[in-house]
C-alpha positions as a Markdown table, in Angstrom:
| # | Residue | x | y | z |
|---|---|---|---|---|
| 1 | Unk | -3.0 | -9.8 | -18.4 |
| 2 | Unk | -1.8 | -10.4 | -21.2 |
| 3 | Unk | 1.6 | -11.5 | -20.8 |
| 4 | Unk | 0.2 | -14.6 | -19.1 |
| 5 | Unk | -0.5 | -16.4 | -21.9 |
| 6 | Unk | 3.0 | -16.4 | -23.0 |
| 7 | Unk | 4.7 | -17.4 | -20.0 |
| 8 | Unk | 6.9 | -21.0 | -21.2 |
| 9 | Unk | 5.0 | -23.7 | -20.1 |
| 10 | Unk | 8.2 | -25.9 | -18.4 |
| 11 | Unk | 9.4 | -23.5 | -16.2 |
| 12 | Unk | 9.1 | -24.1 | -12.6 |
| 13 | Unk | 6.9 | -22.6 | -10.4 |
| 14 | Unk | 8.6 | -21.6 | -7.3 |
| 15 | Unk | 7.4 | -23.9 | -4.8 |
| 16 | Unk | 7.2 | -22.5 | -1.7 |
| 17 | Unk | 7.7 | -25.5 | 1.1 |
| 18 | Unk | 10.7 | -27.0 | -1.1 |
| 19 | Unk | 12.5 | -23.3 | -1.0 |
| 20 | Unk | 12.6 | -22.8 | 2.1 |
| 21 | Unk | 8.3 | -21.1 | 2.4 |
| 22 | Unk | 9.3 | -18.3 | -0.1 |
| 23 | Unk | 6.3 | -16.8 | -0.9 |
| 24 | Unk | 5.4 | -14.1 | -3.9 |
| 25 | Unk | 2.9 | -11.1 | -4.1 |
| 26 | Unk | -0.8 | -10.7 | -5.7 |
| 27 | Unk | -2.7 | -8.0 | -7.9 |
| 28 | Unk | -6.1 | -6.8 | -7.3 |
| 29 | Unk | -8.5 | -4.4 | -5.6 |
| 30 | Unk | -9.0 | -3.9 | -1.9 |
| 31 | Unk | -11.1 | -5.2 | 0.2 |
| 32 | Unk | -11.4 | -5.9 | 4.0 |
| 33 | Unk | -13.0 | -7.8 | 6.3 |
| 34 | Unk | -12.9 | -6.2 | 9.9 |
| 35 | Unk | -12.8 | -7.3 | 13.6 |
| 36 | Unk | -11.7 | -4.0 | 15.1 |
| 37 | Unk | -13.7 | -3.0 | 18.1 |
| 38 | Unk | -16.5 | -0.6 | 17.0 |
| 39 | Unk | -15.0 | 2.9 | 18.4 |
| 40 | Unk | -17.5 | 5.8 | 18.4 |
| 41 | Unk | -15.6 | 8.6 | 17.0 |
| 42 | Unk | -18.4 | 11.3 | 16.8 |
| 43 | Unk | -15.4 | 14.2 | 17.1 |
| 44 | Unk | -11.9 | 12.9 | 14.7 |
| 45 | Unk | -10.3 | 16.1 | 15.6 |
| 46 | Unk | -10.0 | 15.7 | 19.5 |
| 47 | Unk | -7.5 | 14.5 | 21.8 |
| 48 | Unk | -9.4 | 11.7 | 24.0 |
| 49 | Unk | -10.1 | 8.2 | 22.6 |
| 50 | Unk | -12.4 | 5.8 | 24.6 |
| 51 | Unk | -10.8 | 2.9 | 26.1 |
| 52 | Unk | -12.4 | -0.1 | 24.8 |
| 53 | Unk | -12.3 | -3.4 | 25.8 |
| 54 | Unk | -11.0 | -5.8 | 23.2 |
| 55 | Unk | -10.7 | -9.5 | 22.7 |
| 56 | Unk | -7.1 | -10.4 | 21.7 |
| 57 | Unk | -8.5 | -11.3 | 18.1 |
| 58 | Unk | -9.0 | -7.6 | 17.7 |
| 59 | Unk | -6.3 | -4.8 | 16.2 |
| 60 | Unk | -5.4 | -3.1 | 19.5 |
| 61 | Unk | -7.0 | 0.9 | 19.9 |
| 62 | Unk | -4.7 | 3.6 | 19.2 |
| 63 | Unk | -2.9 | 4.8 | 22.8 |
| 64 | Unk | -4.7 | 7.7 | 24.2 |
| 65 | Unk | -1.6 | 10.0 | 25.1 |
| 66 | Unk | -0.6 | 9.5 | 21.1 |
| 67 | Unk | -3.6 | 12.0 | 19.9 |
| 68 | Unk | -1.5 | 15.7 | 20.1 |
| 69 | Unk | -4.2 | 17.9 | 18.5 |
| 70 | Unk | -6.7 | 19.8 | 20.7 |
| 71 | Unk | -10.2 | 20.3 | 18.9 |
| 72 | Unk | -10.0 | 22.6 | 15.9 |
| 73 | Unk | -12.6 | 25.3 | 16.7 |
| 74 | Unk | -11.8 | 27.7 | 13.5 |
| 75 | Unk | -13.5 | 26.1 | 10.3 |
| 76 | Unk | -11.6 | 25.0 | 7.3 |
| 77 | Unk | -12.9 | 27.8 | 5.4 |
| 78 | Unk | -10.7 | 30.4 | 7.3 |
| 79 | Unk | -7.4 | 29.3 | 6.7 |
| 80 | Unk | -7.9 | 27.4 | 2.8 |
| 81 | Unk | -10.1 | 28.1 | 0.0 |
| 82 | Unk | -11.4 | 24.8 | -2.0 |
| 83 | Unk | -10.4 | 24.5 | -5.6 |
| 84 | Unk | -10.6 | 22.0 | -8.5 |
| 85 | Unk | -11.4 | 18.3 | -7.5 |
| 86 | Unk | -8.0 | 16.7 | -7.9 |
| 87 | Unk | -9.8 | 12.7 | -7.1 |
| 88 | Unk | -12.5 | 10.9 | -6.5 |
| 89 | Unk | -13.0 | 7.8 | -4.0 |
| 90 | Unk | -15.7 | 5.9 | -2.8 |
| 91 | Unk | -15.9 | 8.0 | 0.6 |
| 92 | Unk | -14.1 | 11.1 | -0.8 |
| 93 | Unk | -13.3 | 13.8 | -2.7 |
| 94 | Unk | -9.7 | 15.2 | -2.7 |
| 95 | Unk | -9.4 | 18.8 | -3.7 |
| 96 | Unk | -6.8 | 21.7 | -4.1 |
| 97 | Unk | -6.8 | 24.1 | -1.4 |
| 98 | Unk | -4.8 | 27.2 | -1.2 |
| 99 | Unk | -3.7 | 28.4 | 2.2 |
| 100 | Unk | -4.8 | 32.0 | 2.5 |
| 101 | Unk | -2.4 | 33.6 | 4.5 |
| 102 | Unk | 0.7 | 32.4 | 2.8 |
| 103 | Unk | -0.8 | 31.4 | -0.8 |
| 104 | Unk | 0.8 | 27.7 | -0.6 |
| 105 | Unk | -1.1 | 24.7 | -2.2 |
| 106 | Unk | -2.2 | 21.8 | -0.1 |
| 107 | Unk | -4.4 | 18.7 | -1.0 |
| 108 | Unk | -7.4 | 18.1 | 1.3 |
| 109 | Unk | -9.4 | 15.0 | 1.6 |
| 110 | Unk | -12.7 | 15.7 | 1.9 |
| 111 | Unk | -14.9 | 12.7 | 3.4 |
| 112 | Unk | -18.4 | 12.3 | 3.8 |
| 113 | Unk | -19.3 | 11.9 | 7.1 |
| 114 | Unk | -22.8 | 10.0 | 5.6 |
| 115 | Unk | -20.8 | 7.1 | 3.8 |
| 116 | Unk | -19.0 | 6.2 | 6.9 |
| 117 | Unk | -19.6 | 2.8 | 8.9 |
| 118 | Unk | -18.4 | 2.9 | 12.4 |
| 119 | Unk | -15.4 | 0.9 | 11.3 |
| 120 | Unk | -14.5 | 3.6 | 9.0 |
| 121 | Unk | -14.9 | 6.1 | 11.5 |
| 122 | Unk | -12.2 | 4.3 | 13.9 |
| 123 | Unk | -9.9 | 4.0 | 11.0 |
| 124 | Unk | -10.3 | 7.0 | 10.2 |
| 125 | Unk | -9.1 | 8.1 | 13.7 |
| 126 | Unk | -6.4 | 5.3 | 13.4 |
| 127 | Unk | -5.3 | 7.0 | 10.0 |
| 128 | Unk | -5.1 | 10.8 | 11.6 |
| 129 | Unk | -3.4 | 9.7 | 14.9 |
| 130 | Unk | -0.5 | 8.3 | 12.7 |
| 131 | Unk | -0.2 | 10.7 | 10.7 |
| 132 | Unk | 0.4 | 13.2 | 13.1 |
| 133 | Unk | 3.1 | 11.0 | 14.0 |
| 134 | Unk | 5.1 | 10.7 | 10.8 |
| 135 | Unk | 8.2 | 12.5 | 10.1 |
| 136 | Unk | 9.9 | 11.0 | 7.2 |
| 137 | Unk | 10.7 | 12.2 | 3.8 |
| 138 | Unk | 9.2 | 9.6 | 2.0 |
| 139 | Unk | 5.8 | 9.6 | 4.1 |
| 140 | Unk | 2.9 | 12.3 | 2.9 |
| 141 | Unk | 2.6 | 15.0 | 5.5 |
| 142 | Unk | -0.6 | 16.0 | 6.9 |
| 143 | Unk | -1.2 | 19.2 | 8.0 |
| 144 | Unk | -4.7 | 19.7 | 9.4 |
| 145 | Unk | -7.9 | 17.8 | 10.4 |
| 146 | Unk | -11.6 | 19.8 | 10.4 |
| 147 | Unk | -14.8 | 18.7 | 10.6 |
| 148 | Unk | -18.1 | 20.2 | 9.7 |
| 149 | Unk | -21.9 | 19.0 | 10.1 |
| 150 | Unk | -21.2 | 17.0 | 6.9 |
| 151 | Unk | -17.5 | 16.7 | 6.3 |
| 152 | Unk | -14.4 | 16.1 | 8.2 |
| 153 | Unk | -11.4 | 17.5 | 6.0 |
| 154 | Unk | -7.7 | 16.3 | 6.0 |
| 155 | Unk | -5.4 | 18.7 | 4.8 |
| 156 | Unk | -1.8 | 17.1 | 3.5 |
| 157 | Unk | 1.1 | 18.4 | 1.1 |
| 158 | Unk | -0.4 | 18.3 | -2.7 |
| 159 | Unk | 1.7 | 15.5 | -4.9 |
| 160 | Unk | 1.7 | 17.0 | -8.4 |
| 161 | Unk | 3.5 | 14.6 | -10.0 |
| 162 | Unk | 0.6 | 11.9 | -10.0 |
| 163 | Unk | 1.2 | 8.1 | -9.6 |
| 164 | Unk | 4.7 | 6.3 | -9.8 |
| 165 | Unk | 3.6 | 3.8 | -12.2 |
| 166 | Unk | 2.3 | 6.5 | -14.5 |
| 167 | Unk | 5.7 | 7.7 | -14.4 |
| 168 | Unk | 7.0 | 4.9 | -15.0 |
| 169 | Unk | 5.2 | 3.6 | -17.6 |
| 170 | Unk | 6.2 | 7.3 | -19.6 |
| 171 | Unk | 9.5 | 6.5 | -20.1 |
| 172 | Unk | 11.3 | 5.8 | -23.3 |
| 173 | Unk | 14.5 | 3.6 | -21.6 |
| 174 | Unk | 13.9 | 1.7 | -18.0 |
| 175 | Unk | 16.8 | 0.1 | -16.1 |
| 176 | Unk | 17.7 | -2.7 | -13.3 |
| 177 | Unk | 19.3 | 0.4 | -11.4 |
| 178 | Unk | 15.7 | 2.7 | -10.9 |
| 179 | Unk | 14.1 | -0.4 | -9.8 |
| 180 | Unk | 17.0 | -0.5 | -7.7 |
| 181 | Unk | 16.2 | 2.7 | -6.0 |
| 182 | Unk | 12.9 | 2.3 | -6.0 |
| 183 | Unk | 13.3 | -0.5 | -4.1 |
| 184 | Unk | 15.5 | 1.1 | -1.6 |
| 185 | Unk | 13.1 | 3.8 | -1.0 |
| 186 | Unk | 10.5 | 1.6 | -0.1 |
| 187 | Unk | 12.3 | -0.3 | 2.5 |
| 188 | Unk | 13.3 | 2.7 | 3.8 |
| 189 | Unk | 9.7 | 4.0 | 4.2 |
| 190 | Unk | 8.8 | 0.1 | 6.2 |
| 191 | Unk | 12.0 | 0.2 | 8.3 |
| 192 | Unk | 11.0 | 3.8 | 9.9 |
| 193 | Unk | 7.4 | 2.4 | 9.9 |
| 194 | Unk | 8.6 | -1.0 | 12.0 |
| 195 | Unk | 10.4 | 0.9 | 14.3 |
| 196 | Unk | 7.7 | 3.1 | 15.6 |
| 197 | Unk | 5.1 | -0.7 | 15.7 |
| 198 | Unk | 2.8 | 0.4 | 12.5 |
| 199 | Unk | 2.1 | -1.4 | 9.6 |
| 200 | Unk | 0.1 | 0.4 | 6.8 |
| 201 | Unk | -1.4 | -2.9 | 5.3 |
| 202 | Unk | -2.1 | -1.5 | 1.8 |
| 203 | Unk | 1.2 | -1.1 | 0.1 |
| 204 | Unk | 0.2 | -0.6 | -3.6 |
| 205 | Unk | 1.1 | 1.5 | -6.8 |
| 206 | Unk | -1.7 | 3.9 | -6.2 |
| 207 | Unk | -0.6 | 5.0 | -3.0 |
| 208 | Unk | 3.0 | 5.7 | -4.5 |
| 209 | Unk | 3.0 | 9.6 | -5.2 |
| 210 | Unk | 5.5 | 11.5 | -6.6 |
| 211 | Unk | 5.7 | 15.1 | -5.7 |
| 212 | Unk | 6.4 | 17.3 | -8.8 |
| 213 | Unk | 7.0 | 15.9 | -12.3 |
| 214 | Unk | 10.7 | 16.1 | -13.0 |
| 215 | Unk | 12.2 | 14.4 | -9.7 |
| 216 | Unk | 11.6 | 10.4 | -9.9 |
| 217 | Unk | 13.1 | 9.9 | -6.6 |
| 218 | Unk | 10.6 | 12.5 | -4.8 |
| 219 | Unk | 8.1 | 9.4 | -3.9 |
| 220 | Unk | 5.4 | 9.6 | -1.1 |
| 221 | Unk | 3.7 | 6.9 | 0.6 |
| 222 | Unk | 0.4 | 7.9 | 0.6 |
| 223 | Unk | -3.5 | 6.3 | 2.3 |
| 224 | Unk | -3.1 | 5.0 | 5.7 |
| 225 | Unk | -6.5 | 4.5 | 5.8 |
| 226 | Unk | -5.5 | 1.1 | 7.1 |
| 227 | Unk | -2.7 | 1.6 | 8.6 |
| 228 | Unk | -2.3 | 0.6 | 13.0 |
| 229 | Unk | 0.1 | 0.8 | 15.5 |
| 230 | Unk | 1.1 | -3.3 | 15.9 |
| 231 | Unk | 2.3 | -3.3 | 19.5 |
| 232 | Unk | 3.7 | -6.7 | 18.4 |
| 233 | Unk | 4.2 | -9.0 | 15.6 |
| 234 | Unk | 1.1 | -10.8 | 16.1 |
| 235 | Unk | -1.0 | -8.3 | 17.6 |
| 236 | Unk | -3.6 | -7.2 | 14.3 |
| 237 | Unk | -6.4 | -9.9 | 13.2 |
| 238 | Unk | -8.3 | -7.7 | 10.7 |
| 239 | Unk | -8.2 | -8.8 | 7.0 |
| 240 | Unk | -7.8 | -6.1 | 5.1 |
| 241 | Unk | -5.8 | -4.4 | 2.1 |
| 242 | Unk | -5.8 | -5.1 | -1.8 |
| 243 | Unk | -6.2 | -8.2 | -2.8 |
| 244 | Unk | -2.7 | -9.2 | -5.4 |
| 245 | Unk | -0.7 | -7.1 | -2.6 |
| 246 | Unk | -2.0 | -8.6 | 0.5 |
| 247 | Unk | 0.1 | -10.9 | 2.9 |
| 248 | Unk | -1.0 | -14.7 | 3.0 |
| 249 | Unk | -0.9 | -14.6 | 6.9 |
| 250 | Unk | -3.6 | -11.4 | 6.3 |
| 251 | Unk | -5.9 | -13.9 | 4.3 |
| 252 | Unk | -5.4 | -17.0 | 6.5 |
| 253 | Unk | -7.0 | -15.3 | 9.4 |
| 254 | Unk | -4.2 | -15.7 | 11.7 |
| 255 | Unk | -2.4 | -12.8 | 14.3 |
| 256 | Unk | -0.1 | -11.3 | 12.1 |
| 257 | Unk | 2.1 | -7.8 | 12.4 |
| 258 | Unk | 4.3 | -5.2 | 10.4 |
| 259 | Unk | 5.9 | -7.7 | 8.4 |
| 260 | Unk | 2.6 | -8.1 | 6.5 |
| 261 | Unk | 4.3 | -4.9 | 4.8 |
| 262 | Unk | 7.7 | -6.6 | 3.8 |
| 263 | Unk | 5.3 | -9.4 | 1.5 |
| 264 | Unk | 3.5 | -6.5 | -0.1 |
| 265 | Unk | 7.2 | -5.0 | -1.3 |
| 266 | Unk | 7.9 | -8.5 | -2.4 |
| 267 | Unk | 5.0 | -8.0 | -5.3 |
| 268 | Unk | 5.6 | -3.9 | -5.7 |
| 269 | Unk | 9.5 | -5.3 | -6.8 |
| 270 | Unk | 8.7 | -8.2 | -8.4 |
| 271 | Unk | 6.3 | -5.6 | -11.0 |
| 272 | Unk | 9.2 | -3.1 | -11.0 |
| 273 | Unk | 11.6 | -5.7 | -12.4 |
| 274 | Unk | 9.1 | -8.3 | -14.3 |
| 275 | Unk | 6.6 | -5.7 | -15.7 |
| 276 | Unk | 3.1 | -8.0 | -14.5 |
| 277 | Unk | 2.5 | -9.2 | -11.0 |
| 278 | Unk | 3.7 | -12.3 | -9.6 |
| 279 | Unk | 0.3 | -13.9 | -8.5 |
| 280 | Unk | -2.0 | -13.7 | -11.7 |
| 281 | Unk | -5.6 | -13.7 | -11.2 |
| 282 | Unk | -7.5 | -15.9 | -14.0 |
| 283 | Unk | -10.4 | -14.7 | -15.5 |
| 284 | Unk | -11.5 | -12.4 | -12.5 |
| 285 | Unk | -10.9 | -15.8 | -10.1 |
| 286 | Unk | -9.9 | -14.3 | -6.8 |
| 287 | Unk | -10.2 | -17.3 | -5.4 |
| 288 | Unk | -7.5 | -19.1 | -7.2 |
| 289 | Unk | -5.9 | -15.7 | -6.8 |
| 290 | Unk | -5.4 | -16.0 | -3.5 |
| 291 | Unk | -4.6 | -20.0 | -3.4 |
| 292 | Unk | -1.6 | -18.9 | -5.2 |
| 293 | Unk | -0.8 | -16.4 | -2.4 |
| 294 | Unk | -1.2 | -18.7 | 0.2 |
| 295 | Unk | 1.2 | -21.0 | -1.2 |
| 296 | Unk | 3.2 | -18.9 | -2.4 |
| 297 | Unk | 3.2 | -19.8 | -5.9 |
| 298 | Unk | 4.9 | -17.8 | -8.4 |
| 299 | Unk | 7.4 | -18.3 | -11.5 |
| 300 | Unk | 10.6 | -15.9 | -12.7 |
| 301 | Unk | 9.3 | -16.6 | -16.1 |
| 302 | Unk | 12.7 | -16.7 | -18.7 |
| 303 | Unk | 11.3 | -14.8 | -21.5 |
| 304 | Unk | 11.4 | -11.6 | -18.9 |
| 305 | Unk | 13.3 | -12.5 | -16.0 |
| 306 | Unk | 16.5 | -13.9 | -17.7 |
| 307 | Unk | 18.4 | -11.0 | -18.3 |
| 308 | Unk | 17.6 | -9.5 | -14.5 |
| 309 | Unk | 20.2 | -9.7 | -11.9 |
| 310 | Unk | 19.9 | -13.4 | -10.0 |
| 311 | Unk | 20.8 | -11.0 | -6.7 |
| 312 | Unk | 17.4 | -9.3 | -7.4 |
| 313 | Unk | 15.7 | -12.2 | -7.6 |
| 314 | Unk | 17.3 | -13.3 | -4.9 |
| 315 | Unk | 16.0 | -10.4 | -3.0 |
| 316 | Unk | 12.5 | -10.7 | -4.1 |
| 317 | Unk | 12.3 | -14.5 | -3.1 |
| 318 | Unk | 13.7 | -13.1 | 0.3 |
| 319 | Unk | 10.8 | -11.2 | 0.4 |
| 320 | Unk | 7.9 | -13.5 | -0.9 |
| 321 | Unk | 7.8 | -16.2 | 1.7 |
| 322 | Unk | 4.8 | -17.0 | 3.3 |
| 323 | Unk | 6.4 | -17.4 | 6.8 |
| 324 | Unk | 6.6 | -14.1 | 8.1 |
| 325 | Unk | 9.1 | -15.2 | 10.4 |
| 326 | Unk | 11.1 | -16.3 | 7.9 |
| 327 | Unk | 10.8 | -12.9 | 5.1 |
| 328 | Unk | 13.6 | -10.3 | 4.8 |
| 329 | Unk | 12.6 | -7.5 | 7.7 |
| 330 | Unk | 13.6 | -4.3 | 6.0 |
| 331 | Unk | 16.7 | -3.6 | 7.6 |
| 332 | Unk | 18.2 | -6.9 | 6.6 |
| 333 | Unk | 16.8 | -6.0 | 2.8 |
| 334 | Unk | 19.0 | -2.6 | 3.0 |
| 335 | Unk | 22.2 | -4.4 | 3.4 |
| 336 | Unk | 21.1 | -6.9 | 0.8 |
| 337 | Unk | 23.8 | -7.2 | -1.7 |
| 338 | Unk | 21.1 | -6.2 | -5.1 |
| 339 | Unk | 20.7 | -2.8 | -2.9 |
| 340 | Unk | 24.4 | -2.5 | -2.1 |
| 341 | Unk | 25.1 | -2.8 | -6.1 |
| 342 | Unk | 27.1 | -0.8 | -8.3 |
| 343 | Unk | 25.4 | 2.0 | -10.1 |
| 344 | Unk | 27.0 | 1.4 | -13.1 |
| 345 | Unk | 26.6 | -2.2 | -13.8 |
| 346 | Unk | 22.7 | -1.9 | -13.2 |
| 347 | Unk | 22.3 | 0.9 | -15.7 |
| 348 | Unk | 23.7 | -1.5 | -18.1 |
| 349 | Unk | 20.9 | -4.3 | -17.1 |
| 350 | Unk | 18.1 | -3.1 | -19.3 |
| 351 | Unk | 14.6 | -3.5 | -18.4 |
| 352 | Unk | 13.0 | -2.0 | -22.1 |
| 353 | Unk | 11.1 | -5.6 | -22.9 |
| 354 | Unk | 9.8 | -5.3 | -19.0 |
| 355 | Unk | 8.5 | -2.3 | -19.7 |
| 356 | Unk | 6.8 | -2.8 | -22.3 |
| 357 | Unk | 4.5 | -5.3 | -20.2 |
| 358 | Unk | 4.4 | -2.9 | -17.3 |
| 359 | Unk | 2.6 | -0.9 | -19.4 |
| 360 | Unk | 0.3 | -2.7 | -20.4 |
| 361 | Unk | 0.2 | -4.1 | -16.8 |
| 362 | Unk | -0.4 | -0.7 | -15.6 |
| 363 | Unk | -3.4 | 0.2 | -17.9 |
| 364 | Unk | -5.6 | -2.7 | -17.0 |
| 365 | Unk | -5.2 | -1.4 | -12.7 |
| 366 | Unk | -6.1 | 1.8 | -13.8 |
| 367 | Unk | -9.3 | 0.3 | -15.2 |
| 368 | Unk | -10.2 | -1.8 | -12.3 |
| 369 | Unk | -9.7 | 0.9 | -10.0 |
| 370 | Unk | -11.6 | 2.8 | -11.9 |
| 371 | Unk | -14.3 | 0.3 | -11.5 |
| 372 | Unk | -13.3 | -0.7 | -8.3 |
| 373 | Unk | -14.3 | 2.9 | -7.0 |
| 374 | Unk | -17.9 | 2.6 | -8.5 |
| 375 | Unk | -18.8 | -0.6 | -6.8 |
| 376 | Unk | -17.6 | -0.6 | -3.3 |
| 377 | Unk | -19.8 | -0.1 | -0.7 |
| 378 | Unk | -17.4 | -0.2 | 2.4 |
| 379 | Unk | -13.9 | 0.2 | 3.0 |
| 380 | Unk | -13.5 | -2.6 | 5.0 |
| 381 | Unk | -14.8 | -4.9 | 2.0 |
| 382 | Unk | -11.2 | -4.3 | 0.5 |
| 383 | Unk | -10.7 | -7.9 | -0.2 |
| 384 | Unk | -14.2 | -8.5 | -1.0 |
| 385 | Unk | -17.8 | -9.2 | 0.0 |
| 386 | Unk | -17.5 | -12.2 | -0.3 |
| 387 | Unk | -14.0 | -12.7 | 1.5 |
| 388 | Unk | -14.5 | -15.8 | 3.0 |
| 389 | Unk | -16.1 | -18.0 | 0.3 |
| 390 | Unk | -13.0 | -17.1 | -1.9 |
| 391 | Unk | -10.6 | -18.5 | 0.7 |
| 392 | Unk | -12.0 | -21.9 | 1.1 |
């Protein structure tokens, strides 16, 4: 990126076992490596889910009693008609869909049933169970699950006002204070997730929606495609996520639960405030990439952190600490005093040189998702084929 290069050589990296194990965030694509048990899920849309058997090392099933929706007999042609493709994954096709009764939009998520591993099919089950269960305001809605010889179909409310960071990245004037409530959105989103046991383990800009284009605080937390109920904190073993966003703990191997999440918010801020990610990958080395997030390695770099708020960076070095133990849990970071602020003196903090390298931050992820989209082959090779060589 190319605000590395600039970065003053003599300031100090963070060092994470002299501060107390505070930790920072990483950019890159996802990639996962799994050791979920394999689940048949022939039928997505049905109320029973197997028991299996599983080895503690494994992410525990979804409960059975947790699965509300009976089989959908009617097909997904009778209640939407399929428009214009909205998106494109590597599994998927999202399209606009008009209700035909009422004549409301709705997104649906149209997956090839082909493309899936058995993995992805448990996920996918993993994904629909908990989004059944969601009711917050800041959590995407989902509204229906079909399945046809070829297809199964998610229907959820349709975000027209595209990605945050595209948002973002439009604006002419960018202050301390809509980081701010950015910020406090996102912990809001985590602290309802820890208190019903799930972590989503893919917090990232892309899956930060906005719902029409002239409300910035209408944001969605979107893809919980890896998301899993986490009976306890050390309860989920499966490496997973996107690669500058994921949790050291996650790459280490170890048990680790929903505070994976809180590490993730760490890096999401630290880009909101600094404009670039904290954990910079050189020359496409993922490997150094994540040596640097498993040491929690980062710098507040003058030339763009000196005029921010020391309480925010107090915050984010709350939040970047390789202990999980030892992070901010999300109710703590809503009483933090950066969150508790007055409005008034962080509209005055301006962020206009930051956002000039968020910009430019934001263009190059566009690119590699772009790419990244192309090349993968599974979803649970988020972090990488080649996971494993990259970690020794």
């Amino acid at each position: 990126m190319g605000c590395c290069s600039s970065k003053p050589a003599e300031e100090v990296a963070i060092n994470n076992e002299q501060k107390q194990n505070k930790s920072v965030p990483v950019e890159s694509p996802p990639v996962s490596v799994t050791n979920e048990p394999k689940v048949e899920t022939e039928d997505l849309t049905t109320n029973v889910v197997e028991e299996v058997p599983e080895p503690v090392e494994q992410d525990p099933p979804i409960e059975e009693d947790r699965i509300t929706e009976s089989r959908v007999v009617r097909s997904i042609s009778d209640i939407y008609t399929l428009g214009e493709t909205l998106g494109e994954g590597a599994f998927s096709v999202v399209r606009a869909a008009t209700e035909k009764e009422t004549g409301n939009t709705f997104a649906v998520k149209q997956i090839t049933k082909s493309h899936l591993s058995a993995e992805d099919r448990a996920a996918l089950r993993d994904e629909i169970t908990i989004l059944k269960l969601m009711d917050q305001p800041h959590i995407i809605r989902l509204y229906g699950v079909f399945d046809d010889a070829n297809y199964y179909y998610l229907a959820t409310e349709r975000m027209n006002g595209g990605e945050l960071f595209d948002r973002i990245v439009s604006k002419t004037f960018y202050n301390e204070k809509e980081a701010r409530d950015l910020c406090k959105t996102l912990f809001e989103v985590v602290d309802y997730l820890q208190r019903h046991r799930i972590a989503h383990r893919d917090l990232k800009p892309e899956n930060l929606l906005l719902i029409n284009r002239t409300d910035d605080s209408s944001i969605k937390l979107a893809d919980f495609g890896f998301a899993k109920k986490c009976p306890d904190e050390y309860s989920l073993r499966t490496q997973c996520g996107t690669p500058g966003y994921v949790a050291p703990e996650v790459l280490e191997g170890i048990p680790y639960g929903c505070q994976s999440d809180m590490w993730s918010i760490g890096v999401i801020s630290y880009i909101l405030l600094g404009g670039y990610p904290p954990f910079l990958e050189v020359k496409e080395n993922q490997r150094e990439l994540f040596r640097k997030i498993r040491k929690g390695q980062y710098k507040f770099h003058e030339e763009y952190w000196g005029e921010v708020s020391k309480e925010a960076k107090d915050l984010i070095a709350s939040l970047l600490i390789t202990d999980p133990k030892k992070r901010l849990k999300p109710s703590d970071a809503l009483q933090h005093p950066w969150i508790k602020f007055d409005d008034s003196y962080l509209e005055g903090k301006d962020l206009g040189v930051n956002l000039a390298e968020l910009k430019k931050f934001n263009a190059k992820r566009k690119f590699r998702a772009a790419v990244k989209a192309v090349v993968i082959v599974s979803k649970f090779q988020s972090l990488g084929s080649n996971l494993q060589d990259n970690l020794d």
